[in-house]
N, C-alpha and C positions, 0 to 999 in steps of 0.2 A: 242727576238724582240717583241717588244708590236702589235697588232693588235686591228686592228679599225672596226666597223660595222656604218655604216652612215644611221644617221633616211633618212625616204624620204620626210622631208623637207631639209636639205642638198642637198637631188642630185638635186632636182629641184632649189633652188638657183646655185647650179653649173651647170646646163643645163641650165639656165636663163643668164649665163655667168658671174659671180660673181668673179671680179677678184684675191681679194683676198684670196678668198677658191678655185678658181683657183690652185693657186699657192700650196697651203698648201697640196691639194690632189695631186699635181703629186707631190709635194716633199715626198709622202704616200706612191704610188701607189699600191706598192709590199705591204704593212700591210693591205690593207683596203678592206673590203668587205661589201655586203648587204644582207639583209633579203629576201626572196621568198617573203616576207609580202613586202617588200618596192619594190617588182620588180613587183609586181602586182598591187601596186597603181600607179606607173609614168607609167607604158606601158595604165591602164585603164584610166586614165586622160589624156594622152595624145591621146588616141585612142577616145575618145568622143570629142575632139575637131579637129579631122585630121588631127594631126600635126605631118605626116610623115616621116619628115626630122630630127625632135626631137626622135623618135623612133628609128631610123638607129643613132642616133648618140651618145642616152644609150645603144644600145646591141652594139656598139663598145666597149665605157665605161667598159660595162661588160663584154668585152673578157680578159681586164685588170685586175678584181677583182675575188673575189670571192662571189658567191651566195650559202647561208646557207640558207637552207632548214629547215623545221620544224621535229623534232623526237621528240621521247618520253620523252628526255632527256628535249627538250626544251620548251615541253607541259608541265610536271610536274613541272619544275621551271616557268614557266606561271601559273600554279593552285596557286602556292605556293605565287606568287604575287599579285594576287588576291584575294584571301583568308587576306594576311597582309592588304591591302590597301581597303578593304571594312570591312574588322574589324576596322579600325581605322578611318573609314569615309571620305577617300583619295581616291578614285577610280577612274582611267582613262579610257580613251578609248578602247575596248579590244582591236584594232587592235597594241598601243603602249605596252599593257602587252605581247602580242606573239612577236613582237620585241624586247621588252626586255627580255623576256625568252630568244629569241635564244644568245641574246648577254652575259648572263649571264651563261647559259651551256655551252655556247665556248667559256668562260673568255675573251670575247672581248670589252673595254671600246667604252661606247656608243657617237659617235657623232650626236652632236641634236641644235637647236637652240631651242630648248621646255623644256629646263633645268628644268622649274618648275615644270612639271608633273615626267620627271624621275629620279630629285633626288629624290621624294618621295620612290623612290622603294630600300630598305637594301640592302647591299652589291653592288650594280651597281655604275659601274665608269661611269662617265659623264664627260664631256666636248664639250664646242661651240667653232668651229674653223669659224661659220659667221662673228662675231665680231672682 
């Protein structure tokens, strides 16, 4: 069974109610997980704006999936990313290279509407289910 890790620009389109990635993520539900990294940006941007009802209605979300966590596994494949993409004058945001670390130690293809910063990174599967 393939397995999905969703940037957290995806969950915010689908917390924004996006109906066609709607659709795509319950047709998912059981493969799809997110990043400790992407569960700390929607809870803290949604937490500076009080938008309480949006909170209560990702940690449902999240009782559904799975949240991967950071390990050593997914730091050294993050070094090892960084390292490529600032040798070659490509360098993104860290908070997308420790996303993409975890998704590549958990052999999990990446969903993202930001396709252009993470195909830059070898070996990582990519795919936008916004479109």
């Amino acid at each position: 069974m393939r397995k999905y890790l969703l940037d957290t620009n995806i969950i915010s389109y689908y917390l924004k109610g996006n109906e066609g990635l709607k659709e795509k993520i319950s047709d998912n539900i059981d493969s799809l997980a997110i990043s400790i990294i992407s569960y700390y940006e929607i809870i803290s941007g949604l937490q500076s704006i009080n938008a309480n009802k949006r909170i209560t209605e990702f940690e449902k979300f999240c009782e559904l999936i799975d949240v991967v966590n950071l390990d050593r596994a997914s730091i050294l494949a993050s070094c090892q990313i960084y390292s490529d993409l600032k040798k070659s004058g490509n360098l993104i945001d860290d908070i997308d290279i420790l996303i993409a670390g975890i998704a590549l130690s958990n052999n999990l293809i990446m969903i993202t509407d930001n396709t252009d910063h993470f195909k830059r990174i070898s070996g990582l599967k990519v795919e936008n289910w916004k479109n």
